[in-house]
Each structure stands twice: as structure tokens, then as C-alpha cells.
C-alpha positions as CSV (number, residue, x, y, z in Angstrom):
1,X,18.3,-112.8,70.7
2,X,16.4,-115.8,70.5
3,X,13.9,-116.0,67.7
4,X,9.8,-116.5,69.1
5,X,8.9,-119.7,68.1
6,X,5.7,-120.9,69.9
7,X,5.0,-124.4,71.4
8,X,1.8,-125.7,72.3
9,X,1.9,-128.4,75.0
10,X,-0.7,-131.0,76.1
11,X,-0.5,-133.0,79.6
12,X,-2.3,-136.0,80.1
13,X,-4.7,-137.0,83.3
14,X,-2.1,-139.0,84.7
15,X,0.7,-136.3,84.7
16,X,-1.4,-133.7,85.4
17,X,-2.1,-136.2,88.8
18,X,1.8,-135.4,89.5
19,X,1.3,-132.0,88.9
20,X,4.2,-130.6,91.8
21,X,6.5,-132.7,89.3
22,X,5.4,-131.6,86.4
23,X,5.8,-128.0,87.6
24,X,9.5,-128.6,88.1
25,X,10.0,-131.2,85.2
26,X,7.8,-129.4,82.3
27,X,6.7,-126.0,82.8
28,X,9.5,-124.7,84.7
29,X,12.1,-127.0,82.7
30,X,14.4,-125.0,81.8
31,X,14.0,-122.2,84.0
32,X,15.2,-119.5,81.2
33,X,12.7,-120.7,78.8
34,X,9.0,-120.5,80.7
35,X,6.9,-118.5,78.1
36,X,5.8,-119.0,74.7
37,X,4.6,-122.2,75.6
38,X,0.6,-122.9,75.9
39,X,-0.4,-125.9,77.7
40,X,-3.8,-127.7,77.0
41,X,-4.4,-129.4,79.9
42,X,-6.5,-132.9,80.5
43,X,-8.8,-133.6,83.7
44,X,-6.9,-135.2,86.7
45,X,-6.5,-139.0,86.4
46,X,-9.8,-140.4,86.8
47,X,-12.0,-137.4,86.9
48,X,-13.4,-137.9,82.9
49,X,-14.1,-141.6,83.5
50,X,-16.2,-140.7,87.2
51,X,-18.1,-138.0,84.7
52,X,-18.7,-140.0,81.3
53,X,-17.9,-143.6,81.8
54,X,-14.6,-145.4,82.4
55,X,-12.8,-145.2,79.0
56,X,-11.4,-148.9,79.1
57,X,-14.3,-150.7,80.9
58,X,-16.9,-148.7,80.2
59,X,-17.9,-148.6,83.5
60,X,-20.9,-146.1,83.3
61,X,-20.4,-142.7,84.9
62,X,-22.2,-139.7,85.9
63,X,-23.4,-139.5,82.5
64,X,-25.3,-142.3,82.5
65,X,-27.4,-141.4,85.4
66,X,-28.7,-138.9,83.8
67,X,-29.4,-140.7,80.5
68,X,-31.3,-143.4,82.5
69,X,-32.9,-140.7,84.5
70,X,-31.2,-142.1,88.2
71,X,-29.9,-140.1,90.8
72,X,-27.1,-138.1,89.4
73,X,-27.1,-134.6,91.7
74,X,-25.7,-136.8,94.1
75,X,-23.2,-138.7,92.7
76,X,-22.3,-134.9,91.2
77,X,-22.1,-133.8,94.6
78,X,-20.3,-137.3,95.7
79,X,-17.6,-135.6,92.7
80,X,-17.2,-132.3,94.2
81,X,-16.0,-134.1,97.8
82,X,-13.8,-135.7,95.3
83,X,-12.0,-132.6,93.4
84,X,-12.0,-130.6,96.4
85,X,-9.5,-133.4,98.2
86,X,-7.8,-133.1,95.3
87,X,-7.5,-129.7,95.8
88,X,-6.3,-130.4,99.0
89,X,-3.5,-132.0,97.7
90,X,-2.1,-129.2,96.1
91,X,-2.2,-126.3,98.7
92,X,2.0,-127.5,99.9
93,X,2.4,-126.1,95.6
94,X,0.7,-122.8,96.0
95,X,-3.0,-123.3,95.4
96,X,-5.2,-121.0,96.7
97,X,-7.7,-123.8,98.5
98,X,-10.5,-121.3,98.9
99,X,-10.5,-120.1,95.4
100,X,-10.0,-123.0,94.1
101,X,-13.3,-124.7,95.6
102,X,-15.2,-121.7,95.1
103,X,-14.4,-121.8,91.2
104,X,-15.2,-125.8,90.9
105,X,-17.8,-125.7,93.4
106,X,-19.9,-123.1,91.6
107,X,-19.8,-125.1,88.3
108,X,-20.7,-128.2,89.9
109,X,-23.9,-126.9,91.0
110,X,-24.7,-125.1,88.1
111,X,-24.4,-128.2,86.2
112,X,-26.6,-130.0,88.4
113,X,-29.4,-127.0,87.9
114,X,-28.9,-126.9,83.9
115,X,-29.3,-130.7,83.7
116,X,-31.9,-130.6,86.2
117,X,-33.7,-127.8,83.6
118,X,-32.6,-130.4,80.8
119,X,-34.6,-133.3,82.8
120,X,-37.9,-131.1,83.0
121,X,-37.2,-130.7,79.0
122,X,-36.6,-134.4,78.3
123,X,-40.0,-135.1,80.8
124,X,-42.0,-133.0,78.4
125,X,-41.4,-134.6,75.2
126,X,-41.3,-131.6,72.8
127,X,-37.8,-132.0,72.1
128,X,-35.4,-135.2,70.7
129,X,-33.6,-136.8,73.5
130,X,-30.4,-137.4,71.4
131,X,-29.6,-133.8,71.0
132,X,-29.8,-132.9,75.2
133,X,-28.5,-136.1,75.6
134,X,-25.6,-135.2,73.7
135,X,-25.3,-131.6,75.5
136,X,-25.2,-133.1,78.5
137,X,-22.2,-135.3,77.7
138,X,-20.4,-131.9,76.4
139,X,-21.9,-130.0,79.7
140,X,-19.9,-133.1,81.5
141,X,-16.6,-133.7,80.0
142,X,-15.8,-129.8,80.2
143,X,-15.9,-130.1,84.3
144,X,-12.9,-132.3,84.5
145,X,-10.7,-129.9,82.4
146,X,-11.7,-126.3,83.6
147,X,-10.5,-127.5,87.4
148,X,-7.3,-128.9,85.9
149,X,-6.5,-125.8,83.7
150,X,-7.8,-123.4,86.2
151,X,-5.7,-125.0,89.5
152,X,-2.6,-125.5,86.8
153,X,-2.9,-121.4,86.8
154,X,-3.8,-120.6,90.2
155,X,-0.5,-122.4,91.7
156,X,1.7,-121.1,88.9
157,X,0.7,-117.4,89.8
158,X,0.8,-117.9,93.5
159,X,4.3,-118.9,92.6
160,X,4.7,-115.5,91.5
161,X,4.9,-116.0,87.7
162,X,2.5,-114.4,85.1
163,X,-0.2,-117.3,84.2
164,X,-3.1,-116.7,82.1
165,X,-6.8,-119.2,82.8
166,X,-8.1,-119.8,79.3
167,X,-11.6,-121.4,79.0
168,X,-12.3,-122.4,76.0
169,X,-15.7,-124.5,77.8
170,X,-17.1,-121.0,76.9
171,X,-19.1,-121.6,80.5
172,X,-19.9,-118.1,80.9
173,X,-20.1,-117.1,76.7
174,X,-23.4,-118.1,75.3
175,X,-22.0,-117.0,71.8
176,X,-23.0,-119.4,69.2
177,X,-19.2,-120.1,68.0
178,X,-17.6,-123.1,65.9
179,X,-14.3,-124.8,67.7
180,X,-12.4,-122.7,65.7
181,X,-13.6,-119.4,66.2
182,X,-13.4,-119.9,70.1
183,X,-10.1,-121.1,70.0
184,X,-8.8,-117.7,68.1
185,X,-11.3,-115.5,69.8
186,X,-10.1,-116.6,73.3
187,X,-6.3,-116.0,72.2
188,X,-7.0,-112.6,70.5
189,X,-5.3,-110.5,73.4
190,X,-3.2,-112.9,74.9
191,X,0.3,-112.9,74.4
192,X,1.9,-116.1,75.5
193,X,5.4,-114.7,75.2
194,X,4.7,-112.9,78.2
195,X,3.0,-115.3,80.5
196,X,2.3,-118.7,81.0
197,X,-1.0,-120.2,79.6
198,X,-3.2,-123.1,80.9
199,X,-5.9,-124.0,78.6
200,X,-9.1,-126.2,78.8
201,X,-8.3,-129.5,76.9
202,X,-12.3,-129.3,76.2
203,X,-13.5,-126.8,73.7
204,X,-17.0,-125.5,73.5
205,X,-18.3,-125.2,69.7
206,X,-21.8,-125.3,67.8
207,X,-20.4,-128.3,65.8
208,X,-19.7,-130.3,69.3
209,X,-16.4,-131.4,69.9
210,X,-17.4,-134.7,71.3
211,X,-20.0,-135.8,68.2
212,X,-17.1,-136.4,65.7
213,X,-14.1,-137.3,68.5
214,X,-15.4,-138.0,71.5
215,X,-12.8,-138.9,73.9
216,X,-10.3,-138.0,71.8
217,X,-11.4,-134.3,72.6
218,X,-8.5,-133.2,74.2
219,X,-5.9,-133.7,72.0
220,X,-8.2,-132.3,69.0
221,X,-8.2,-128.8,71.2
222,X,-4.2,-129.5,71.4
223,X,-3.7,-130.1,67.8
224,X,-6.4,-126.6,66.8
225,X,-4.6,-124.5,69.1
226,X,-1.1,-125.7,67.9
227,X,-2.3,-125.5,64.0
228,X,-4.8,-121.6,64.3
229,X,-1.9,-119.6,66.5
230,X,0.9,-121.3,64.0
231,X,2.7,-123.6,66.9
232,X,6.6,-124.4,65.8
233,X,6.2,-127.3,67.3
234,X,3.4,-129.6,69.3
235,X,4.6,-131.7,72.5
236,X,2.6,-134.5,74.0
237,X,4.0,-134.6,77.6
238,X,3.1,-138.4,79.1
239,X,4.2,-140.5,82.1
240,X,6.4,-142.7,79.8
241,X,8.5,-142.7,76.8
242,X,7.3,-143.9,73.4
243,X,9.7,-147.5,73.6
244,X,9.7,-150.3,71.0
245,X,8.2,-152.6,73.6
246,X,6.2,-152.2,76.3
247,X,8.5,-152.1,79.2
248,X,6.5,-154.1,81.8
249,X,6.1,-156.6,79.1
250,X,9.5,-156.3,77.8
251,X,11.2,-155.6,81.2
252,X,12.9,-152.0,81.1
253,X,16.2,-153.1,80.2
254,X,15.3,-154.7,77.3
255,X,13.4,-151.4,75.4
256,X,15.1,-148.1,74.6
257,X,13.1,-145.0,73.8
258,X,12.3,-144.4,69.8
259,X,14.2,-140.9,69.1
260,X,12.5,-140.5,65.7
261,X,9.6,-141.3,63.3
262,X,6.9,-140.3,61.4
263,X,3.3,-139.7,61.5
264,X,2.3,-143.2,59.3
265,X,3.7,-145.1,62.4
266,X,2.3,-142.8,64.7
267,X,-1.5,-144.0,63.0
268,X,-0.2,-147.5,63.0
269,X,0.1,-147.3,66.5
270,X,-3.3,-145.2,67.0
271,X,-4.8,-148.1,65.1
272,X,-4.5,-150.8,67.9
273,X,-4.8,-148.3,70.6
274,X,-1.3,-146.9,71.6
275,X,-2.2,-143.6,71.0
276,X,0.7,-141.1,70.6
277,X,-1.7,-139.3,69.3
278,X,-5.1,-139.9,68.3
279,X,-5.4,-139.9,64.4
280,X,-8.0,-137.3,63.8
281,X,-6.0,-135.1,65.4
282,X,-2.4,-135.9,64.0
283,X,-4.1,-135.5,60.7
284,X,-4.4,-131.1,60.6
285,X,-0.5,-131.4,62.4
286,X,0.8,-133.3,59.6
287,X,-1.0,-131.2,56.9
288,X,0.8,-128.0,58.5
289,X,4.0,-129.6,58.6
290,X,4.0,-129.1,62.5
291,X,6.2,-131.9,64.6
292,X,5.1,-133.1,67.3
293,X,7.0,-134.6,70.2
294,X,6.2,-137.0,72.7
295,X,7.8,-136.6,75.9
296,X,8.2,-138.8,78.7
297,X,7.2,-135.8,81.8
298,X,9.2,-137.2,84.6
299,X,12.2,-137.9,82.5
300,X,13.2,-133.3,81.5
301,X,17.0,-134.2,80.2
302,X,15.4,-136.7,77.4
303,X,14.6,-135.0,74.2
304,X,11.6,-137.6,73.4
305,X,10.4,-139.0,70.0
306,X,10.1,-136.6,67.1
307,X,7.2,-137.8,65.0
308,X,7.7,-135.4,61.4
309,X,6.1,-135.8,58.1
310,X,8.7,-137.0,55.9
311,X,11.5,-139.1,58.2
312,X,12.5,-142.5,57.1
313,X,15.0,-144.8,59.1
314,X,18.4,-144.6,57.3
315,X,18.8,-147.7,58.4
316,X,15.9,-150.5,57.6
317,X,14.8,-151.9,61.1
318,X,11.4,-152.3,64.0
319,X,11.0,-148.8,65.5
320,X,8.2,-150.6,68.2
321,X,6.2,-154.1,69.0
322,X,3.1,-153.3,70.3
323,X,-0.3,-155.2,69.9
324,X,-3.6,-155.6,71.4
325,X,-5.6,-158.1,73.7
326,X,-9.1,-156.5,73.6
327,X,-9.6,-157.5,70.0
328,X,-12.1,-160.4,68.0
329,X,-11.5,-162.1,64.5
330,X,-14.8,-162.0,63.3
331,X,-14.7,-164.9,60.6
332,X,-16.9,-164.6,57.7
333,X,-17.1,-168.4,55.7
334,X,-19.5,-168.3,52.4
335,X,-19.0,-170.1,49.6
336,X,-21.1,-167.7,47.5
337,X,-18.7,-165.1,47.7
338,X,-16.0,-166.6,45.3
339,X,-15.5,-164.2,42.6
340,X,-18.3,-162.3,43.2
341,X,-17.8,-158.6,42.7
342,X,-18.9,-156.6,45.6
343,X,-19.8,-158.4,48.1
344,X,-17.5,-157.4,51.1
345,X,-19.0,-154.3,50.2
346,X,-22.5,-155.4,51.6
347,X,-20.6,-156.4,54.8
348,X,-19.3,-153.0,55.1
349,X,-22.5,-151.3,54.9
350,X,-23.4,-153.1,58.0
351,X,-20.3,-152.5,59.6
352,X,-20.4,-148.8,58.7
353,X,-24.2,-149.2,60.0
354,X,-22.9,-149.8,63.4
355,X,-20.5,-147.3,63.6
356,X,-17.3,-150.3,63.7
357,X,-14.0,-150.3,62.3
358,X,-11.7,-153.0,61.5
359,X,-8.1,-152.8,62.8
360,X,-6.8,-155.3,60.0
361,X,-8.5,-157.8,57.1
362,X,-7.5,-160.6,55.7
363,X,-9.3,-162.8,52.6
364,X,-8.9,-165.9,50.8
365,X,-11.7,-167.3,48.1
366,X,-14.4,-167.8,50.3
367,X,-13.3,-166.5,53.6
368,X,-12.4,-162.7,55.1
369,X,-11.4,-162.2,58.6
370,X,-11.8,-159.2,60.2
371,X,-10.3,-158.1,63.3
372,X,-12.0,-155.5,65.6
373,X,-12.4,-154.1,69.2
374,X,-14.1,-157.2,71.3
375,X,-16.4,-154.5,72.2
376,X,-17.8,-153.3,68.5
377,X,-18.8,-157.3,68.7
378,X,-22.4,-156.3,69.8
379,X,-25.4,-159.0,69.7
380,X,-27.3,-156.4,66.6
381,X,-24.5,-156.7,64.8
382,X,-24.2,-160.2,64.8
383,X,-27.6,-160.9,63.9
384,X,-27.8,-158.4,61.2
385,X,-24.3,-160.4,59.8
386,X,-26.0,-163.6,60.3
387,X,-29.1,-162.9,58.2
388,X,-26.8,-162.0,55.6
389,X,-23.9,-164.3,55.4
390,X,-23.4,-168.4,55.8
391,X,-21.2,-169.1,58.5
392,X,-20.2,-166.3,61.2
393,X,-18.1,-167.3,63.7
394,X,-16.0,-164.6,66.4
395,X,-12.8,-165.9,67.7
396,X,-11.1,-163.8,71.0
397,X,-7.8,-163.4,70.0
398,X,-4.8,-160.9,70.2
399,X,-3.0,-158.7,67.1
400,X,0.3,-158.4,67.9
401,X,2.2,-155.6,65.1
402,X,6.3,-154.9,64.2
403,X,6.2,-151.2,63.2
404,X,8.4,-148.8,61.8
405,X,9.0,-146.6,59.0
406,X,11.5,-148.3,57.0
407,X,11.1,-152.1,57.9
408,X,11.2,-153.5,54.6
409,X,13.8,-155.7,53.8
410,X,14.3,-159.6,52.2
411,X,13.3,-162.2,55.6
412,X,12.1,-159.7,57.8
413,X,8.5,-161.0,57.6
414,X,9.9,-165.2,57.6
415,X,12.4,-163.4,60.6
416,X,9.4,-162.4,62.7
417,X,7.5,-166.1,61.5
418,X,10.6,-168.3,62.5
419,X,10.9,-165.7,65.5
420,X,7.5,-166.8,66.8
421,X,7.5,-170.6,65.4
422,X,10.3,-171.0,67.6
423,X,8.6,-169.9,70.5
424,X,5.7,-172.2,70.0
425,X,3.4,-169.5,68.9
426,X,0.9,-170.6,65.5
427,X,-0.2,-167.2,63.4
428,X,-3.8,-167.8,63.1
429,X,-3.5,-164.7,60.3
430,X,-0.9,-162.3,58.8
431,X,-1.3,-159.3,57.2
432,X,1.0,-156.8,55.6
433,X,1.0,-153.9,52.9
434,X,3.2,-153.2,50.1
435,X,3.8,-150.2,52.0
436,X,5.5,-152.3,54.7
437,X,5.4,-150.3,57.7
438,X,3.8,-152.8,59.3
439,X,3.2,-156.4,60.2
440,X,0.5,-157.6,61.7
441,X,0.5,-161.2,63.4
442,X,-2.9,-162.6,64.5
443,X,-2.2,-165.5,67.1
444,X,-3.7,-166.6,70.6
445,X,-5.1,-164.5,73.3
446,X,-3.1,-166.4,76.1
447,X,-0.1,-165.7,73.9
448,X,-0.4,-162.1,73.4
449,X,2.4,-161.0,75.9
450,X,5.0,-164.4,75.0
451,X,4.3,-163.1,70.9
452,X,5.3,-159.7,71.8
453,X,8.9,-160.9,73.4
454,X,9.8,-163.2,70.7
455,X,8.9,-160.3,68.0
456,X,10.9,-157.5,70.4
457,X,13.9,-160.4,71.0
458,X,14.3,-160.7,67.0
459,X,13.7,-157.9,65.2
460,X,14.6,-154.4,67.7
461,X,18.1,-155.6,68.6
């Protein structure tokens, strides 16, 4: 008899788009091995950016319109055309179309009469517009997830199998309950040994899940459920493996998936934006011990990348070369600053001011550069840096990193420099810790893709 060991499971917008394949590749893979497993579910592909803003270009969404007080019932009722020919799509896989639009339908127009309440509130000026502002965001993001989870159930039964809907958006609970305590109260009586669960990836809480992560909010409902119900293991299902390239950089026959590593290269990665997980929600996994994999969805057979606490590489090598474009060297020249104690400290009050966080720093007598999201390089910050400091000077430029968690070894770092040299690629910047897990070349925008194959060429063989 096989021992109960539960799995929580999260699926991403863009799987979750593919759903009749991910019925047949995930949740019905293998077919003697359905239950025990809760899925937390993310909006369809596209559906968070049309509600909040687009998360790469910021493109302003239906949020937005409210916060500038423009015309967002109809670009909420321009949404629900939208989810209900999504709906559509999926009526060939077993969704009940009726019941379907009814259930998304009805929370679309209650949103537009609780924001519409939360206008007339605004309008009057007794209360502070952050704080409705911010419940509006929450009100938002949940949409996209409780049509996802609630479909992802509806077919699933239809297909004659025992699913359970859990809403943890706590639309229709006015309880005043922390994350935590929703999360356990709306699993009490549910046993998900004996059917199939689809739960929100948005969870409703007094704290606000989106204050402290944003949109990172999914996975941080992923990693509570896996952590308070005692998960053996947490899976990330997503539309690709985790490779030590980037495939369509690297061409496909030149990467191989990473089988195994550990959660220090899984923040590395998190740090210039190739999530495997985001960090803040790794974190509680790793503190519990739990493993999480990362699956590639459309690929059932492959068992994916373990990412555990304590796994080194027997065997000193690059797991992945990976990088970022969308980053700024914000150069900070003052001569006063030679040997004089403290003073980056001043620079990170501002920084911290902001809200920004460096990706990597490096410092010399009277120089530190600090590389950052291009966006965090806002015209306040500037100035505020400016009244300060000498000479401030930003730079657009590319971070391109060798990770993995046993890549110390003698010439790995002149290796990668000779590996790049050769190309006819100049490091602007290096960094690296004694920890050595990993490397971090600063060099030319318009080189960020050619840095990347040299790096990959050399050192994952």
C-alpha cells in the first residue's frame, strides 16, 4: 500500500492557457496516481496583466483606471467578453459554458459595484486613498484566479472525477482572517486523498497578500499551502524546463535540462529575474525542508529539477547561464568617499527610501557601481542621489551570471574572462563571492545574448 504523502502543485498562466494538455500531461499523469495532489492555480495567460498592469511593460491595466478615476466599468465589462471566449474554448474538455459564465460573470459585476461604492468613498475624502487603493488592487488580482481555479474544477468533474473549488479570495467570507488562517480554515474538511483540488493562487488575508509580494502572490499561496497542510513535496509545473541556457538563445540542442540543485541557486536566479521561484516564497519551503520541483508541463516522462536544501554538485561545474537586459549601472564617482566609514550607508538609505534593490555592487576607492532594474532608475531618485553625491552617472547595460552550486574551482573565473575576451566582449564589472556560486559579468547591452553563448560554449560542456 502506498504510503499518503501529499503534493501541492502550482500552474502558471501560460500552462494553465493549454489547460486540455495539462489535463492529460499533469493532473491526469499517471492515471493511477490522481489524488493527494492540490493544485494552486494562476489566472489564464494575460488575464492578471489586463487587470493590474502588464508585469514586464508596465502597461497600465484595469487598475489604473480606477486609481486615475477613468472609465474602468467598461473596460471590466470589455474583460468579461474576454474570459467568457475563453470559456468558449474549453467547452470540447468538459466545461459547463453556462455555469461557467454565470460564476465569472457575477463577480465581475460585483466588482464593478464594490469599486463603484469605493469611488463614492474616495470622492468624499474621509478616508486615505492608499488603503482603498490598495483593496482595490487585492479586489482585482483575485478575479483572474477564481475563473482559472473554478473552470480547472468544473471540467475535471464533468469528466466524471471527484474535484473540489477552493476559494481562498474569501469572496463570499467577510471573516476578518490572516493568510494563514484562511488557508487551514478552507482545507479543514477537505480531504485531498479523495478528490482532486483546484485552489485560488490569490489568497484573501487582513495582512494583504499583495502589500509585502505583490505579484509574486501566487506562488506565496503555493508555498503556505505546501508548508500549513505539511506537503512532501512542492512542484512548479511551467511551459519549459529549467536548462543552463536559454534555449532560444542557446539553440535547443545546445542546453540540457538541470536535474538537480539547491535553493541558493534557485535565489541567484530569482535575483536577475528567472524566477523558479520567487524568493520570498522559497524561503518558508527551505526552512521546512520541503523540495520543490520544477517541471516542464508538456514534457510528463521528465522528472524535472529538484531544487533541495543541502545538494552540492559532486562534481565542480555551471548548472545555468542566464542574465538580464532590463538592468542600469548606476555609477557613483566621489572622491570624498575614500576611507570614509559609512558612507554607502547614506546611499542606501535613499535606495531603501525608494523602495530599490541592487542585483549586484561593485567598489573601488572612490567609486561603487550598482546594478539595478532600468526601471527602479526613476527621475526622484536621481535627484535625491545627485544632491548628495559628486558625480552620478547611469549606464544601460546587461548582467550576464554562470551559476551553480559547486562552481568553484582554480581558472574558472579567468575561463569565463578568456571565454568572453575571445569573443570580443570587454567586462565593464565583475563580481563574485567567496561563496562562489556565482559570477556575475557586467558587459554591453548589444552583447547581452553573444556574452551568454560564449559563457554557455565554455563552462556547461
Amino acid at each position: 500500500m502506498k504510503s499518503l504523502k501529499l503534493r501541492v502543485e502550482k500552474i502558471g498562466g501560460t500552462s494553465m492557457s493549454r489547460f486540455p494538455e495539462i489535463i492529460n500531461n499533469v493532473i491526469l499523469h499517471p492515471p493511477d496516481d490522481i489524488y493527494g495532489r492540490i493544485y494552486v492555480v494562476s489566472a489564464y495567460a494575460g488575464i492578471t496583466n489586463l487587470l493590474l498592469e502588464h508585469k514586464k511593460t508596465g502597461q497600465p491595466g484595469i487598475y489604473r483606471l480606477f486609481k486615475d478615476q477613468e472609465n474602468y466599468p467598461i473596460k471590466m465589462l470589455a474583460l468579461r467578453e474576454q474570459l467568457y471566449a475563453i470559456n468558449e474554448g474549453f467547452v470540447d474538455v468538459g466545461l459547463d459554458l453556462d455555469e461557467a459564465n454565470n460564476f465569472i460573470g457575477d463577480r465581475i459585476d460585483q466588482s464593478i459595484n464594490i469599486l463603484r461604492s469605493m469611488d463614492n468613498v474616495l470622492a468624499s475624502g474621509y478616508v486615505t486613498r492608499k488603503e482603498l487603493q490598495l483593496a482595490a488592487r487585492e479586489l482585482l488580482a483575485s478575479l483572474g484566479e477564481m475563473h482559472s481555479a473554478f473552470n480547472s474544477a468544473n471540467i475535471l468533474r464533468n469528466r466524471g472525477y471527484d474535484t473540489t473549488y477552493v476559494d481562498l479570495s474569501g469572496w463570499d467570507d467577510s471573516r476578518q482572517l490572516t493568510i494563514d488562517e484562511r488557508i487551514k480554515n478552507s482545507f479543514a474538511n477537505i480531504d485531498p486523498f479523495s478528490t482532486i483540488c483546484f485552489a485560488t493562487g490569490y489568497t484573501k488575508g487582513t495582512e494583504g497578500i499583495m502589500r509585502e509580494f505583490d505579484r509574486g502572490y501566487s506562488e506565496v499561496t503555493f508555498s503556505k499551502v505546501a508548508v500549513l497542510l505539511g506537503a512532501s513535496e512542492a512542484i512548479i509545473h511551467k511551459e519549459y524546463h529549467l536548462c543552463s541556457g536559454d534555449p532560444l538563445i542557446m539553440g535547443e540542442e545546445n542546453t540540457r535540462p538541470v536535474c538537480n540543485t539547491n535553493y541558493d541557486v534557485a535565489d541567484q536566479l530569482a535575483d536577475v529575474g528567472m524566477e523558479a521561484i520567487h524568493p520570498k516564497a522559497s524561503k518558508p519551503l527551505e526552512v521546512r525542508n520541503i523540495p520543490i520541483r520544477v517541471k516542464n508541463a508538456f514534457d510528463p516522462e521528465h522528472p524535472g529539477t529538484l531544487i533541495t536544501k543541502d545538494f552540492i554538485a559532486p562534481e565542480s561545474k555551471v548548472e545555468i547561464v542566464t542574465g538580464s537586459d532590463c538592468v542600469a549601472c548606476l555609477e557613483i564617482h566621489d572622491t570624498r568617499m575614500v576611507g570614509e566609514v559609512g558612507f554607502d550607508h547614506r546611499i542606501m538609505g535613499i535606495f531603501d527610501k525608494h523602495g530599490v534593490s541592487y542585483i549586484s555592487k561593485m567598489t573601488n576607492a572612490n567609486t561603487i557601481d550598482l546594478i539595478v532594474e532600468e526601471k527602479d532608475c526613476t527621475p526622484s531618485l536621481l535627484a535625491e542621489l545627485k544632491q548628495m553625491l559628486e558625480n552620478i552617472a547611469i549606464k544601460p547595460v546587461a548582467i550576464v551570471c554562470a551559476i551553480g552550486s559547486n562552481i568553484g574551482q582554480p581558472g574558472i573565473m579567468a575561463k569565463a574572462a578568456q571565454a568572453l575576451a575571445a569573443d570580443g566582449i570587454n567586462i565593464m564589472a565583475v563580481s563574485q563571492t567567496t561563496r562562489q556560486s556565482n559570477m556575475q559579468f557586467i558587459v554591453e547591452r548589444r552583447q547581452f545574448a553573444q556574452a551568454q553563448r560564449a559563457l554557455h560554449a565554455t563552462l556547461c560542456r
